[in-house]
N, C-alpha and C positions, 0 to 999 in steps of 0.2 A: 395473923397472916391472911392475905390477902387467895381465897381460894378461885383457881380458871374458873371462868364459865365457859362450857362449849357452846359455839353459835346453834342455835335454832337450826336444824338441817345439813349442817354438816357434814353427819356421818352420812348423808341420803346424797348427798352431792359426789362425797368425794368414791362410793360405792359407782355412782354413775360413770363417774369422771374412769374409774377403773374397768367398768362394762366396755364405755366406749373403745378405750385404749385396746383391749381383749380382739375386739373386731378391726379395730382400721388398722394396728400392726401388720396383721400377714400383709394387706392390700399393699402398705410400705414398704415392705420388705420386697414384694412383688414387682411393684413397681419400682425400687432402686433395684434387683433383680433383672428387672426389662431393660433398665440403661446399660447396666453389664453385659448383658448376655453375650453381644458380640466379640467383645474385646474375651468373657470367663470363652467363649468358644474358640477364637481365636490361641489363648493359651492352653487348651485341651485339643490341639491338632497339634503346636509345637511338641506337648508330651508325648504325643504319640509319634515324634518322630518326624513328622511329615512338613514337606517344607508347605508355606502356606503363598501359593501360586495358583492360577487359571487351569495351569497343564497338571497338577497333583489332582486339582477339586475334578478333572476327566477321567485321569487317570483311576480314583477312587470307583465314581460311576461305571468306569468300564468294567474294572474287576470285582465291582459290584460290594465294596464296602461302604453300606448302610449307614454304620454308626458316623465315620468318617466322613462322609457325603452331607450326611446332616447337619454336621459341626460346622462345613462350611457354608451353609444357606443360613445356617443360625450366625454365622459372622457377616453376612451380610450379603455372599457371591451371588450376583447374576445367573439365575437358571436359565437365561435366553441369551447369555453370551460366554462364547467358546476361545478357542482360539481356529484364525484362519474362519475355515469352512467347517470344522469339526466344534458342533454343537451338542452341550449335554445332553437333550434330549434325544438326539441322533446317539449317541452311547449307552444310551440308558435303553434304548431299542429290545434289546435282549431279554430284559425286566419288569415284570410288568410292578413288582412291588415298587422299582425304583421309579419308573414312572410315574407313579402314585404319588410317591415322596415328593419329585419334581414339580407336578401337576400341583399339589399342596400349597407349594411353595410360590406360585404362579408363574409358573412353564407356560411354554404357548407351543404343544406338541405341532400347530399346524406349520409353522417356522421353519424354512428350508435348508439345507444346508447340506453337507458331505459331499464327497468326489462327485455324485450323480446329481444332486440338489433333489435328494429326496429330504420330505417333511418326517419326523419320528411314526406316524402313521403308515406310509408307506414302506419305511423302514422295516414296519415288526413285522407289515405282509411277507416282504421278500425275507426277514430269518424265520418266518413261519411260526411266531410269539401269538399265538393263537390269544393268552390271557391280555396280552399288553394291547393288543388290538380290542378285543372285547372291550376291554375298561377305555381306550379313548374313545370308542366308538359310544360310549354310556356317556360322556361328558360331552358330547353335544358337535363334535366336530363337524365339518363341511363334508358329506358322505360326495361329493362329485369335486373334491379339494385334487387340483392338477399341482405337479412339480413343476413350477416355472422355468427350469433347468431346458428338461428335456421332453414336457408337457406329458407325462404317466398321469393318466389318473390312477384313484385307488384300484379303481376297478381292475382297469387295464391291469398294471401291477398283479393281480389277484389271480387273474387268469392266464397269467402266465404259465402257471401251475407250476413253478419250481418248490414247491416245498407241498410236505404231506398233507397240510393246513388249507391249500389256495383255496380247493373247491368251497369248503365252509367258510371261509373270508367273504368269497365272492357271493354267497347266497345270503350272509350278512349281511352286507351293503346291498344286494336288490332288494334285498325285507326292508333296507332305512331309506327304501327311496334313492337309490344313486341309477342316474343317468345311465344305460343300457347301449346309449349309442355315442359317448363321447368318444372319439377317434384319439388315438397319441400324433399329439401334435406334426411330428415330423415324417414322422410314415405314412399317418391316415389309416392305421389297423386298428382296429374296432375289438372289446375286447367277446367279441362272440367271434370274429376271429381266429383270436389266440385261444381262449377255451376248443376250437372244432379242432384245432391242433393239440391240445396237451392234457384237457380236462374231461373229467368220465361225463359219460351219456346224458345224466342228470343235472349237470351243471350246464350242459348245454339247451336241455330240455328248460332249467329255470329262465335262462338268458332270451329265449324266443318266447317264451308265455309271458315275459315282464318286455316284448315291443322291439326285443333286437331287429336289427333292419337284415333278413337271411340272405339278402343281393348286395349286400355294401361291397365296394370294391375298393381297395386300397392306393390313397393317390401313388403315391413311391414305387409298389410293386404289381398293381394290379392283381390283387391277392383277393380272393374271395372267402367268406367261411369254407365251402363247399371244396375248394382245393387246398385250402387248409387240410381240414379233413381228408382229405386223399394224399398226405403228403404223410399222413401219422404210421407210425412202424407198425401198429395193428389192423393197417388196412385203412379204417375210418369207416367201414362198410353202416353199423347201426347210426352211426353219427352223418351220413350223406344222405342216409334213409329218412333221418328227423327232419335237415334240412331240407328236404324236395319234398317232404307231406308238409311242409311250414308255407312254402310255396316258393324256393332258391329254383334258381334256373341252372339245369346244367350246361348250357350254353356259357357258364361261365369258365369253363372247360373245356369248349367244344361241345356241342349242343350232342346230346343221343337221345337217342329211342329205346323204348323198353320194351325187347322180346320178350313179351310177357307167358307164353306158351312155353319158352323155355328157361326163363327164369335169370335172363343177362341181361345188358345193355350193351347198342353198340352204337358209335357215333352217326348222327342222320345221316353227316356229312362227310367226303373225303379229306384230310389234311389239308389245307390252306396255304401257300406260298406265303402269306403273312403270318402264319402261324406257326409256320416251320422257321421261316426267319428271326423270331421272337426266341424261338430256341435256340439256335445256331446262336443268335448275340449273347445267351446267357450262358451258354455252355461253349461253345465254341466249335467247328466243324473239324472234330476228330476225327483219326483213323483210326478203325478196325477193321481186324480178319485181312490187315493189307490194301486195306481202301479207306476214304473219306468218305465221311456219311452221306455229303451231298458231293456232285463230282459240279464243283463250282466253275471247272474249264470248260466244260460242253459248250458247244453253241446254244445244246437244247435248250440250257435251265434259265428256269424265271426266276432266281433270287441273283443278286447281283451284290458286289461286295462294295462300300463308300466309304470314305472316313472311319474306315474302322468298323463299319455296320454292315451287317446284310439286309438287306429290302428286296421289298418284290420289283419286279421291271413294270415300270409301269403301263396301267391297264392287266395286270395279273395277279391283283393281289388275293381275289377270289377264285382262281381258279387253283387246281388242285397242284399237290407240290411233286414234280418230278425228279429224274434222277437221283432216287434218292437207296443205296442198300437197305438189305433188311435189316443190319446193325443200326443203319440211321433211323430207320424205323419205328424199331423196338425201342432205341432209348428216348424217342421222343414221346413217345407211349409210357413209358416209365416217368419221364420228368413231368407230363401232365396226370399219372397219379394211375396209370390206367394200363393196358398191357396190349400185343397184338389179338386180334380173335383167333381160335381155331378156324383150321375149316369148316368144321363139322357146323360152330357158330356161325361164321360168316353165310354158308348156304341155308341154315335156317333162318338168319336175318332175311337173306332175297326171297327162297320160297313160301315162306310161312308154313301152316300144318296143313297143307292141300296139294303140295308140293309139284307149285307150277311150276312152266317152264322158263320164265320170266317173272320177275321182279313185278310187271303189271297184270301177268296173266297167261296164261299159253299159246294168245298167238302174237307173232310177230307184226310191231306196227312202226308207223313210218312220223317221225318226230316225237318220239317220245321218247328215245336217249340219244346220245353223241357214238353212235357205232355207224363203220359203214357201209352206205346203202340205206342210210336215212338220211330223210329230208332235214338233218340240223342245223344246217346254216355253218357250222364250225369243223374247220381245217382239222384242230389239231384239238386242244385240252378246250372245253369249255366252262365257264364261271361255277362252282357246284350248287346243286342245286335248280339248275337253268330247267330243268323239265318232271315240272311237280307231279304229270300224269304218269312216270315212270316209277314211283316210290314204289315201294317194295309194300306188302299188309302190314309192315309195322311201321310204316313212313320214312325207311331209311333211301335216302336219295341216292341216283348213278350207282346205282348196284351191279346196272348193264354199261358198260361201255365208259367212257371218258377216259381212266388211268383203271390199269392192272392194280392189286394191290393185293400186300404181304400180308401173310400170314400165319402162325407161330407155326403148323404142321410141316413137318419133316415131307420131302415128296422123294419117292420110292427109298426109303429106309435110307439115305444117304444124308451125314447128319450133315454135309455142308451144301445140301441145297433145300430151299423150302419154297411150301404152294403157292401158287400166285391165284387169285379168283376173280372172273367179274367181265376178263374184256377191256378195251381199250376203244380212245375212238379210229382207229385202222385194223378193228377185229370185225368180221362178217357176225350176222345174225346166229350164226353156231355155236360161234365161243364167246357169245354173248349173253349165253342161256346162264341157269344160275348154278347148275348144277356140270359144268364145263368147266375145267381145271386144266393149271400150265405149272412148270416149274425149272426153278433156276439157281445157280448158284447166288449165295449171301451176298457177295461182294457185287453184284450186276448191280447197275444204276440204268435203268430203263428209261428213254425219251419219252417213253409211254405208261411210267408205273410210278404209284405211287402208295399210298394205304391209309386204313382208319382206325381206329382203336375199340374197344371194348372194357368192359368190367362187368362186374357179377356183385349185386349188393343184395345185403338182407332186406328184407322189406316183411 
């Protein structure tokens, strides 16, 4: 009998041939594994039930099922396409793990969409997703990325302060370098703005040390930080104090002076016919206590009603605003953020701590206010401001004479009339003094009166 020979090497070959096979299986397996995945994922969403559509694969993300969410990016679903306006990443907003997942998958969180056309960034600001924000703020996003909707930037967004999260959001993105003065497109509100409005002390404090502009004015509303801040249910007193050491001008409000001796401010200037008219159009010329705020029928008055608008008559748009009650007064003092003065303030605005008899000094001189029996050149109300040698020690102008004006003190305990101070320009040199007082009922709208405002800030 004819005994085998085994080949020379055989067993050495075919041990190899077995090593091999040991290692390139899984990879085979893996890789015929990789052509399945879609279709094994696709049959493990049917199991579970779920029908396998665009509006389930949102649905999942909304109510934040993980497992399910995954099945369908392993089957294939566009993480950057939703249905409509309603984009996964917009839904996954709430999560920051699902974000994650999405982001894995390559989501492009800067992608705009939802009812507002905000991006999934903007999104987590406004639910206040403190983690989801964090983590796409780590992957490299565009930190000055606007909503081309309705042009928010993040910032903006941020400082809006609606959630407990804003302020740290917003101090985020000025640590990553995000633009300090980008305005929302359609307003022109700047988001130190919206911070002097809704955000603590500190976020406002970050916003001006990183170059906010503390004078920007808003094209749409003419809004300032600084009346921002005066508009806040706390006052806004530390927050207009930051602003005006930053160097905001109160002028954007009505220019004042800082009784510094007594610890108030009160406007340099009287009310402005253009300035009272700016309120009347926004608020409208109601009645109170039985009267209109402005008595718009006088011959006297310098505002005049158009198209639906009130304006000054022209050549009166600087001078001071008459017939106007102390209700008119008061609330136009309120809408710019600020209140009537007392007496007790307004006379220490005109005498200072020396306690002259005039505004420039104690004796009486001849063109240096609009009272009569001076040389001023004007009939009736003059421009305010017109005679800068008449300021008062703390620079408040026509403290003597032009327009009477209101203010909050009751005059002889009667609570329906209050004091009027200052003089007029048809008042002599007596009741032109600073310390000379008149009073009348709330409802009076004087040819000759008018008033200025005050506030009291911490400093």
């Amino acid at each position: 009998m004819h005994q085998l020979v085994k080949p020379v090497g055989c067993e050495r070959n075919t041990k190899r041939l077995i090593k091999l096979l040991v290692l390139v299986m899984p990879l085979l397996s893996f890789l015929c594994g990789c052509e399945d995945r879609p279709s094994n994922a696709r049959k493990k969403i049917a199991e579970l039930g779920l029908e396998y559509s665009t509006e389930t694969f949102l649905k999942c993300i909304r109510e934040g099922n993980k497992v399910a969410t995954e099945l369908f990016l392993v089957s294939g679903k566009d993480p950057n396409i939703g249905v409509g306006k309603i984009l996964p990443t917009i839904e996954a907003a709430q999560s920051a793990s699902m974000l994650r997942l999405l982001v894995s998958f390559g989501a492009d969180p800067s992608k705009a969409g939802g009812q507002s056309g905000d991006t999934a960034v903007h999104k987590t600001i406004r639910v206040g997703n403190l983690d989801g924000f964090t983590y796409l703020l780590s992957t490299g996003i565009d930190v000055d990325l606007v909503a081309p909707l309705d042009g928010w930037t993040l910032l903006g967004v941020a400082c809006l302060g609606n959630t407990a999260n804003a302020g740290t959001m917003a101090k985020l993105l000025v640590d990553a370098g995000a633009d300090v003065n980008i305005a929302q497109k359609g307003s022109g509100v700047t988001p130190l703005m919206f911070a002097s409005s809704n955000l603590p002390v500190e976020t406002v404090m970050i916003l001006i040390d990183a170059g906010a502009d503390v004078n920007a004015k808003s094209r749409a509303y003419g809004n300032t930080p600084i009346r921002e801040a005066l508009s806040r249910k706390d006052g806004g007193d530390e927050i207009v104090s930051l602003l005006v050491d930053a160097g905001a001008k109160l002028g954007a409000v009505g220019e004042m002076v800082h009784v510094s001796d007594y610890g108030f401010y009160i406007d340099k200037y009287e009310v402005t016919n253009a300035q009272y008219a700016a309120f009347l159009n926004e608020k409208g010329n109601r009645s109170e206590g039985g009267a209109s705020w402005l008595e718009d029928e006088s011959k006297h008055v310098l505002i005049e009603k158009e198209g639906g608008q009130f304006t000054p008559k022209s050549g009166y748009s600087d001078h001071p605003v008459i017939e106007v009650s102390w209700y008119g007064a008061k609330s136009y003092c309120e809408w710019a953020g600020k209140r009537l003065p007392t007496e007790e303030e307004w006379q220490q605005a005109c005498q200072g701590m020396d306690g002259r008899t005039y505004p420039w000094g104690n004796s009486f001189g001849s063109g240096i206010a609009n009272i009569s029996g001076s040389d001023d050149s004007y009939d009736k109300t003059s421009p305010v401001g017109t005679f800068p040698g008449g300021a008062s020690p703390y620079g408040a102008m026509d403290m003597s004479g032009n327009v009477w004006e209101w203010t909050s003190s009751l005059y002889v305990s009667n609570k329906n009339w209050r004091v009027l101070r200052g003089g007029s320009w048809g008042s002599g040199a007596i009741i032109a003094r600073c310390e000379d007082r008149y009073g009348d009922i709330m409802v009076l709208r004087l040819s000759s009166g008018g008033f200025r405002c005050a506030r009291r800030f911490y400093r």
